[in-house]
C-alpha positions as CSV (number, residue, x, y, z in Angstrom):
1,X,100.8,91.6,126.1
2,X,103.9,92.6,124.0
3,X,103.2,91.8,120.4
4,X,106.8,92.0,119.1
5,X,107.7,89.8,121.9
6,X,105.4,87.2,121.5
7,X,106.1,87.1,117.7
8,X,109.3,86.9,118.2
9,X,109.1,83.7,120.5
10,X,106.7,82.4,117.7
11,X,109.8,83.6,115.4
12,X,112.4,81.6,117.6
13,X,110.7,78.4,117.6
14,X,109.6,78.7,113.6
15,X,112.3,79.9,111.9
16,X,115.1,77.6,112.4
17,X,115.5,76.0,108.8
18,X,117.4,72.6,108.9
19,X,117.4,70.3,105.8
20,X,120.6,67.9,105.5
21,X,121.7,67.8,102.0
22,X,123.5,65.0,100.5
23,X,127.1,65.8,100.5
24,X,130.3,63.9,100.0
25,X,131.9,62.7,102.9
26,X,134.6,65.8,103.9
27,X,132.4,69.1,102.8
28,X,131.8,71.6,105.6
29,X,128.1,72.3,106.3
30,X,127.2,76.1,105.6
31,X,125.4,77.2,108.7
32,X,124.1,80.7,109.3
33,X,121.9,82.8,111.3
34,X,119.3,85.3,111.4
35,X,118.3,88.0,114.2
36,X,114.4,87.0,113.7
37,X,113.0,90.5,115.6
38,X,115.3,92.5,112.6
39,X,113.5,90.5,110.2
40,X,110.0,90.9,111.8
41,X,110.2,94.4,111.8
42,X,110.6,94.9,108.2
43,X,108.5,91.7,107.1
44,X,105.4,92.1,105.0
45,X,102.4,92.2,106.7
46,X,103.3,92.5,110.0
47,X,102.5,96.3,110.7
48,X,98.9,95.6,109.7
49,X,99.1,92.5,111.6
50,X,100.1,94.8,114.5
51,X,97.6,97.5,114.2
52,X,94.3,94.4,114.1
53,X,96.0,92.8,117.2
54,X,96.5,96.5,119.2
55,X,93.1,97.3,118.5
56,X,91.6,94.1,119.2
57,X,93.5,94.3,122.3
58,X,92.8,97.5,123.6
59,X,88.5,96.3,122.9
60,X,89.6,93.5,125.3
61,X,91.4,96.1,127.9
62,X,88.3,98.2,127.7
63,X,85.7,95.4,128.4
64,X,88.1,94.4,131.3
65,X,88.0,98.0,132.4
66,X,84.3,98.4,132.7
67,X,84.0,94.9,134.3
68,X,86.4,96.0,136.8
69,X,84.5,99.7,137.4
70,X,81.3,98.0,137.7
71,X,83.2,95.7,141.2
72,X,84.9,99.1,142.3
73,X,81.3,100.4,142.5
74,X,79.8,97.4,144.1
75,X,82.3,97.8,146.6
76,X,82.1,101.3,147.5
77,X,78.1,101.4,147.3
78,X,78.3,98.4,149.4
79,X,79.2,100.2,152.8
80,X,77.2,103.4,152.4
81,X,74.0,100.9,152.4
82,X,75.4,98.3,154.9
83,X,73.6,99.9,157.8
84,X,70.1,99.7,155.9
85,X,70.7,96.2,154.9
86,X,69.3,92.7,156.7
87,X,72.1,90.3,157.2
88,X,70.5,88.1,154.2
89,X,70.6,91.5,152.0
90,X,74.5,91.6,153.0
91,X,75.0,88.2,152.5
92,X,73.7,88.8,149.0
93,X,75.6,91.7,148.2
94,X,78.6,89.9,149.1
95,X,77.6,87.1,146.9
96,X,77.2,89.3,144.4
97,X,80.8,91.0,144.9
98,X,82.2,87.9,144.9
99,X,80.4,86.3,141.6
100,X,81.1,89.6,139.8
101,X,84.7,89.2,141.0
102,X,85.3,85.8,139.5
103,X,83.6,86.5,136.5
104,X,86.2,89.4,135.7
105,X,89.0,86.4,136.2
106,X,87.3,83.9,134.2
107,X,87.0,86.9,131.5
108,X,90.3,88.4,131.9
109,X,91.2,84.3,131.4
110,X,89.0,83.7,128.4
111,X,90.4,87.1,127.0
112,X,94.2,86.1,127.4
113,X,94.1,82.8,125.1
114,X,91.8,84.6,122.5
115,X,94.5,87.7,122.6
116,X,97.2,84.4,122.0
117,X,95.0,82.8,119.7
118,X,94.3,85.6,117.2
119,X,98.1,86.8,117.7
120,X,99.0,83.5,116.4
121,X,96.2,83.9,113.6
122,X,97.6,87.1,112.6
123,X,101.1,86.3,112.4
124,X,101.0,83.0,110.4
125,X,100.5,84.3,107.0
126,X,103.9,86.7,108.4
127,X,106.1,84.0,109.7
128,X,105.3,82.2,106.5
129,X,106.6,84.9,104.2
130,X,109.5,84.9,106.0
131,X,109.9,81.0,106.2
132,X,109.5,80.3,102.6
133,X,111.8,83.2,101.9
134,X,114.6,81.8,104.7
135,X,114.0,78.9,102.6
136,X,114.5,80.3,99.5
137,X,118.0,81.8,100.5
138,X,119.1,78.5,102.2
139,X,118.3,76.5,98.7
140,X,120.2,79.5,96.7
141,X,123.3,79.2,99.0
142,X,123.7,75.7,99.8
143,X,123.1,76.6,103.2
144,X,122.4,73.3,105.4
145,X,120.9,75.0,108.5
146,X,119.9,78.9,109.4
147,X,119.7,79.2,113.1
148,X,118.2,82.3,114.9
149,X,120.9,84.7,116.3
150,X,119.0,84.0,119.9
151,X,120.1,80.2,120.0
152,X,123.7,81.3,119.2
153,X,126.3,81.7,122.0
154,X,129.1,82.5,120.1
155,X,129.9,83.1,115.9
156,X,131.6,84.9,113.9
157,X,130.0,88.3,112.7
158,X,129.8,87.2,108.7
159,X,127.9,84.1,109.1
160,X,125.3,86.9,110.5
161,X,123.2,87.0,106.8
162,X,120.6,88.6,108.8
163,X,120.8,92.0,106.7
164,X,120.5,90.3,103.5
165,X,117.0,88.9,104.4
166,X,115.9,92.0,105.7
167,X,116.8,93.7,101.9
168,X,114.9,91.4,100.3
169,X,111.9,91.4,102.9
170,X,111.8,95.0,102.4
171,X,112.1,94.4,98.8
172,X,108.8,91.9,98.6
173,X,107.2,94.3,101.4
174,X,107.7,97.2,98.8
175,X,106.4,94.8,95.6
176,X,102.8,94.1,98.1
């Protein structure tokens, strides 16, 4: 699982900030937009988030990893003792191939929504920093909507504010 990927997904659905002021009938709305991965690489508290999610994750790979040694051994120690074995002692060891076998999927399951889960847990207090400070620029500018760069097809190159936010991310990364 690609953690910069997935946050930025969580980052393209959570960052669009749209509030409607109340304007006079002929003002032009001030829309902008925002390249969300820029601003998740410099946001505070996401290269701790990072390093708890890669080493959770790799404790996951490495449970999956034994689980699947402990099959590849069943099934190479399972032919070496096939001539010895009764056709109920087979049928058993087969069983038993196949139980282990499924309980590696239902793991390697179980282990992909708790990777998404805590991912998600990690990066909330992250995507909320840089909400509240999206926010905090829209309010100062009179912006009425910042989109992210990903849902925009075509725009011109200064409504791009996206180097602003990541100055003054780096700025409250550097004051934590």
């Amino acid at each position: 699982m690609n953690f910069r990927v997935c946050a930025a997904t969580v980052a393209a659905v959570g960052l669009v900030a749209f509030a409607m002021p109340a304007r006079a009938q002929g003002t032009a709305l001030k829309v902008v937009y925002v390249n969300t991965q820029s601003l998740l690489a410099v946001a505070p508290g996401r290269a701790a988030a990072e390093s708890t999610y890669n080493k959770d994750y790799q404790a996951w790979g490495e449970e999956l990893t034994k689980m699947g040694q402990e099959i590849q051994q069943m099934i190479s120690d399972y032919p070496k003792a096939e001539p010895t074995l009764t056709d109920a002692a087979k049928q058993m060891r087969q069983k038993a191939i196949q139980t282990k076998q499924q309980a590696y999927t239902d793991r390697q399951g179980q282990l992909s929504q708790q990777a998404q889960d805590r991912e998600n847990e990690l990066m909330a207090p992250v995507m909320q920093t840089v909400k509240e400070l999206l926010e905090k620029i829209r309010m100062e500018n009179g912006y009425a909507l910042i989109l992210d760069s990903q849902a925009v097809v075509a725009a011109d190159k200064n409504l791009d504010i996206t180097d602003n936010v990541v100055a003054r991310l780096k700025i409250a990364a550097a004051a934590k």
